[in-house]
C-alpha positions in Angstrom: 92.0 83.7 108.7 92.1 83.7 112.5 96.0 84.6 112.2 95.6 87.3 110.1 95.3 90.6 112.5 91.7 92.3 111.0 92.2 96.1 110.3 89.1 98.9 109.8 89.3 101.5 107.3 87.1 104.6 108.1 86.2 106.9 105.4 83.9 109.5 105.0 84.1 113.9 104.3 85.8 116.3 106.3 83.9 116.9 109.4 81.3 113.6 108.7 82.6 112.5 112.7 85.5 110.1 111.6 87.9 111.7 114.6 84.9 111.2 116.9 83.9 107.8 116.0 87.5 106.9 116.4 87.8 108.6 119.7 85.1 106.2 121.1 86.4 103.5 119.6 89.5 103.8 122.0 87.7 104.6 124.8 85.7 101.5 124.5 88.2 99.3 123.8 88.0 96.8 126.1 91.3 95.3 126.6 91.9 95.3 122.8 95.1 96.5 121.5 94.5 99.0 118.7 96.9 100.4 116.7 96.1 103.9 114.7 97.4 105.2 110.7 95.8 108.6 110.6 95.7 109.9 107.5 94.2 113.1 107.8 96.5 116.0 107.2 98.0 119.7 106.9 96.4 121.7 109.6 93.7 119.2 110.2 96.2 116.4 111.9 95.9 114.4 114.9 94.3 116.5 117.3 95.4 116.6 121.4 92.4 114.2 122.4 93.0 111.6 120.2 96.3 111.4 121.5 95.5 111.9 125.1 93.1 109.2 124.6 95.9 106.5 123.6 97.8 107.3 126.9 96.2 104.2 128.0 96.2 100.6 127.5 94.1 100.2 124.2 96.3 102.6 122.1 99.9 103.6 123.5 101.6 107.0 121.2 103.8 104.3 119.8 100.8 102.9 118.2 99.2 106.0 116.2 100.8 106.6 112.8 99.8 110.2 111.2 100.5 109.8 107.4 100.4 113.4 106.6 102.2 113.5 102.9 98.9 113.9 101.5 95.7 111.3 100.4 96.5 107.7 101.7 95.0 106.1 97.9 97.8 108.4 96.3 100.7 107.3 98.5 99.7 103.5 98.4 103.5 102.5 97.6 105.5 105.0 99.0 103.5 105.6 102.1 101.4 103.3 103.2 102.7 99.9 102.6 105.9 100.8 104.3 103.7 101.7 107.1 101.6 98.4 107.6 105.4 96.6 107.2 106.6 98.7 109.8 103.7 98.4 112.1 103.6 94.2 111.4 107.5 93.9 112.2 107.1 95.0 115.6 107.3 92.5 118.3 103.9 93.8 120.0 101.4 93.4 117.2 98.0 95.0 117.4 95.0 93.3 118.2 93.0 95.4 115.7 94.2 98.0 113.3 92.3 101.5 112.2 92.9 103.5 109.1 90.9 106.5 109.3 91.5 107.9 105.5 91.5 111.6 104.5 88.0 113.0 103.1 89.4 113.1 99.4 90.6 109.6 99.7 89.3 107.0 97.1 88.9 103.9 99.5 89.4 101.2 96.6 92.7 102.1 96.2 93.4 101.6 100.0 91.5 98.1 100.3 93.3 96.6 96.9 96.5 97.7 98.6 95.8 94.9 101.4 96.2 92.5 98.5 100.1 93.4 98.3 101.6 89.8 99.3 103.7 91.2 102.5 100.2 92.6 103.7 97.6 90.4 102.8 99.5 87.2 104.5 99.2 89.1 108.0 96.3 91.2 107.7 92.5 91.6 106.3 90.0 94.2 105.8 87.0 93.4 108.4 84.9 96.1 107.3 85.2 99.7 105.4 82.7 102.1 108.0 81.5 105.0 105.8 80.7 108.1 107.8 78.2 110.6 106.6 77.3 113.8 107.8 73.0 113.4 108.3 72.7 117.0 109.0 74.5 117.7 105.5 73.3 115.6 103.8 69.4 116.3 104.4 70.5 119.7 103.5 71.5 118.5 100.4 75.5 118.5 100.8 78.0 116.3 101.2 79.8 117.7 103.8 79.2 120.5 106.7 81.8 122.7 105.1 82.2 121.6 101.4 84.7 125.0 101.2 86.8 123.6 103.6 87.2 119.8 101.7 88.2 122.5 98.5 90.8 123.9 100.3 92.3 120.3 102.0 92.1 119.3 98.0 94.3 122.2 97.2 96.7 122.1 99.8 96.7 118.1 98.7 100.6 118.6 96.5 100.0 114.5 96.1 96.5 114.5 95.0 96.3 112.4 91.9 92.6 112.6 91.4 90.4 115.0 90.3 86.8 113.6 91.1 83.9 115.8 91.7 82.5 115.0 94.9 79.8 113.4 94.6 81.9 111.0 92.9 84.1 110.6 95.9 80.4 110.0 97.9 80.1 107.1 95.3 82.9 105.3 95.9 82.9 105.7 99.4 79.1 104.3 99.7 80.2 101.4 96.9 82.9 100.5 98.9 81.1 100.2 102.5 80.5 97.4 104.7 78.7 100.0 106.9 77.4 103.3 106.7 77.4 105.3 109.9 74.1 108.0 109.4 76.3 110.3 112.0 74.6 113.7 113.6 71.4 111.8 113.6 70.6 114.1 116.5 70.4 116.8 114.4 67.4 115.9 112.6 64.0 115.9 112.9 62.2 111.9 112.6 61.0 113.1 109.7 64.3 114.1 108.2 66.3 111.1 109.7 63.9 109.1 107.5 63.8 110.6 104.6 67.8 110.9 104.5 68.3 107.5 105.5 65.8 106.3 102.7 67.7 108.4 100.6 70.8 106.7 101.2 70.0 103.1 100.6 68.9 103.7 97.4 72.4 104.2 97.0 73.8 101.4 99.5 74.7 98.0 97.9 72.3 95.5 99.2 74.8 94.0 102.0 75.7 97.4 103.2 74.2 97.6 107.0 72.9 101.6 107.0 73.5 102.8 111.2 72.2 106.2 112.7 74.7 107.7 115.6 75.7 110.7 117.9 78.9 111.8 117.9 79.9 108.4 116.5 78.6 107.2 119.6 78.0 102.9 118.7 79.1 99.1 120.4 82.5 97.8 119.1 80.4 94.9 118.7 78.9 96.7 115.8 81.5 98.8 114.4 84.1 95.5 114.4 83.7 91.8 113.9 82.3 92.6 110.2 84.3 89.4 108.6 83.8 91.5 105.8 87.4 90.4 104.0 87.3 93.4 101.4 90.3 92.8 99.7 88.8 89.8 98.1 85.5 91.3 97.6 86.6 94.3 95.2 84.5 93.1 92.3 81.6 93.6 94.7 83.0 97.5 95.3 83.3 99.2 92.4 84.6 102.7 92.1 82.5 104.9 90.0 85.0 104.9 87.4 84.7 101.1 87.2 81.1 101.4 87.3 81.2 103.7 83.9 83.8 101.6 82.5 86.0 104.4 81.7 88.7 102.9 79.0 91.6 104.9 77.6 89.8 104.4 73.8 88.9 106.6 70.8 85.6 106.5 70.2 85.6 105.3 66.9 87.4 102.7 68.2 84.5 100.4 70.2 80.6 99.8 69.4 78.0 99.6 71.9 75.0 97.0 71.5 71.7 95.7 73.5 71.2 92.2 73.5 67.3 91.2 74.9 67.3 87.8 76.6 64.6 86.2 78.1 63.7 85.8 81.6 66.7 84.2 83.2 65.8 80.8 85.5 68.2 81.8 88.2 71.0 84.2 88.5 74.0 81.7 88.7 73.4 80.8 85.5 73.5 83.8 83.9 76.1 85.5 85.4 78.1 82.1 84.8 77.0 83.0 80.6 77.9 86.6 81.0 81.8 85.3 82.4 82.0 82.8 79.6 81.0 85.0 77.0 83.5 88.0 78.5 86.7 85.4 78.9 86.0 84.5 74.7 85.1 88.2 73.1 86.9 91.5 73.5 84.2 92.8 75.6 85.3 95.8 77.6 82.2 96.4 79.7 78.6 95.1 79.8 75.9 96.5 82.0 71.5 96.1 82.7 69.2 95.0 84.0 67.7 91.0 84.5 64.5 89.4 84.8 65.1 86.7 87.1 62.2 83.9 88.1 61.2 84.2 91.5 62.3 87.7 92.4 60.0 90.6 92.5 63.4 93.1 92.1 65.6 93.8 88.8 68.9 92.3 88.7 71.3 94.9 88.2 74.7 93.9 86.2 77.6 95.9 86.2 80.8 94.0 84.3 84.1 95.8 83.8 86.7 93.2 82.3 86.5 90.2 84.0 85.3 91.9 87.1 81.4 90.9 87.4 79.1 92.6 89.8 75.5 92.0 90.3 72.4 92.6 92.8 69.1 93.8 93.0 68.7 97.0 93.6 64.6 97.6 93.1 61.5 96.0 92.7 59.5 96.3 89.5 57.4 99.0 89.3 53.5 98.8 88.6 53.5 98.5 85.0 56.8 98.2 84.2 57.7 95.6 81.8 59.9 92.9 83.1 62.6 92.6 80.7 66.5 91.2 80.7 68.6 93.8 78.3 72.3 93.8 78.1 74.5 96.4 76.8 77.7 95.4 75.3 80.6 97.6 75.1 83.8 96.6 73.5 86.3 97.1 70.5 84.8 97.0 66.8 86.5 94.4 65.9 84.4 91.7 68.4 82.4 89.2 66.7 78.8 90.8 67.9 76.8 87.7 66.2 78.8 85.2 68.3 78.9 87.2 71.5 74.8 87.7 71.2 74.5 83.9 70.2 76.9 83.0 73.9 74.4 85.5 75.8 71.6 83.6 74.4 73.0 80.0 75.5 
C-alpha cells in the first residue's frame, strides 16, 4: 500500500465550496506534490485562481487536468482512465492526487473505476470528501442554485443518468469517507445543529461529519483517511443498489419476510445471510436485526453477493425488538429451503 500514490475524490453540488476547498488545499500543501483532474465543466471550468494558485511548487499547470467532455462517472473509459494512465506514466509522479467531480456525478462509478488493473496497482482511493452546502441545506435544498445544477444537466450531451437529485445527495453521502458541513458561517448555532443532526441520520456510521468556512480545514484532516474505497464498495452503495433495482417483470420474482430470532452476534449472521445468497437465486434481501448486546437495530442491505450492514438507530421506547428479513428473488427459488438456511 505505501507504493500506491493515494488520490482524493471530492464531490458534492454546484456551488457546495468544492473549488474553494480545493483552493486551500493547494495553498496548504506543504511541500506535497499534488496533481489536479477537474471535472467540472462548460462555462463553469477551471477558474483563473485555481490556476494561479498551482504556479507554485504544490501544483505546477502541467499538473491540473480539466476533463470538460461532460460527468467524469459517464466518461469512465474513454476519459478518465486514459487520464490517470497519462498522469501515472510521467516521470514526475504526484505525491497526492485530487479529483474534484462535477455536481451531477455519481461517485461510485468513479471509485469502481480505481479497480481497473492499470490503476488500482499504482493508486488508491484515501478518502471520498462530500461537500454540502449548510446554508442550503437548512433551507431545505440541495444546492444554492438548484436552477443552475438543471441547466449544467442539460448542457451535460454525455449525461447518462437521469437521477432526481436527491438521489444524487444519496449516493454522494453513501459513498463518503467525510462530509464537509461547508458555509457553516452562515448559520445560526441553532441551525448548524439542527442541519448537522439532520445529516447523520443519513451518514453511514464511519462517515466523520466536519463543519467549515470557505472550505477552510488541516490537510491533516482532509487527507491521510486510509480509507481504500475501491475495496470498500459494498460498504457504499448507490441508491439504486440500495433499492435493488433489477431489469425484471414483475411477475417474474416474489418477495417474502422471514422472522428470525435475536441473532447472538452479527458475524454470524451476516456469514448465514452470504451462505444462503451464494446457494438460492436471491436477488436482494434487506431489514432490520436484533443483535445481543446492542441497544441499536442492525440494518441489512444485500444486493447480489454484495452485503452491507450497520446500525443505524437505537430502539425506540416501546418498540419491539425484532430480526425480519425480506427476500427478493426469482419465483422459481426454493423459499422453504432459503427460510430453513436463514434459520440455521
Amino acid at each position: 500500500m505505501n507504493s500506491k500514490i493515494p488520490a482524493t475524490v471530492i464531490t458534492g453540488f454546484l456551488g457546495a465550496g468544492k473549488t474553494t476547498l480545493i483552493r486551500h488545499m493547494l495553498a496548504n500543501a506543504k511541500g506535497r506534490k499534488l496533481a489536479l483532474i477537474i471535472n467540472e465543466f462548460g462555462d463553469v471550468g477551471v477558474d483563473g485562481d485555481i490556476l494561479k494558485a498551482c504556479g507554485n511548487e504544490a501544483c505546477g499547470e502541467d499538473d491540473i487536468i480539466e476533463l470538460a467532455n461532460g460527468c467524469i462517472c459517464c466518461t469512465v473509459a474513454d476519459d478518465f482512465v486514459p487520464t490517470m494512465n497519462k498522469l501515472l506514466s510521467r516521470g514526475q509522479r504526484p505525491d497526492h492526487i485530487i479529483i474534484e467531480t462535477s455536481g451531477l456525478a455519481l461517485p461510485q462509478p468513479l471509485v469502481r473505476a480505481f479497480n481497473w488493473p492499470e490503476i488500482k496497482s499504482q493508486v488508491t482511493v484515501d478518502g471520498v470528501l462530500t461537500v454540502v452546502d449548510g446554508k442550503a441545506l437548512a433551507e431545505g435544498r440541495f444546492a444554492d442554485d438548484e436552477e443552475a445544477l438543471a441547466a449544467q444537466r442539460a448542457q451535460d450531451p454525455n449525461l447518462d443518468h437521469e437521477n432526481p437529485v436527491e438521489e444524487l445527495f444519496e449516493d454522494q453521502l453513501n459513498a463518503a469517507d467525510m462530509v464537509i458541513l461547508n458555509k457553516s458561517d452562515l448559520l445560526s448555532e441553532a441551525e448548524r445543529q439542527a442541519t448537522a443532526a439532520e445529516l447523520k441520520q443519513k451518514l453511514r456510521p464511519a462517515t466523520r461529519l466536519v463543519p467549515a468556512q470557505n472550505g477552510a480545514l488541516d490537510l491533516s484532516i482532509l487527507l491521510g483517511l486510509n480509507g481504500q474505497a475501491e475495496d470498500d464498495l459494498h460498504n457504499r452503495l448507490s441508491h439504486h443498489e440500495m433499492e435493488g433495482e433489477e431489469q425484471h417483470d414483475h411477475d417474474d420474482f416474489v418477495t417474502f419476510i422471514v422472522a428470525l430470532p435475536p441473532q447472538k452476534d452479527r458475524a454470524t449472521l451476516l456469514k448465514t445471510i452470504e451462505k444462503t445468497i451464494a446457494a438460492h437465486d436471491i436477488l436482494r434481501i434487506k431489514g432490520f436485526a436484533d443483535v445481543a448486546g446492542s441497544d441499536s437495530r442492525l440494518l441489512i442491505q444485500a444486493v447480489g453477493p454484495r452485503l452491507n450492514s450497520y446500525f443505524d438507530r437505537a430502539w425506540q421506547a416501546g418498540e419491539a425488538r425484532q430480526t425480519r428479513l425480506v427476500v427478493i428473488g426469482e419465483k422459481h427459488m426454493d423459499r422453504s429451503a432459503i427460510e430453513a438456511s436463514l434459520k440455521g
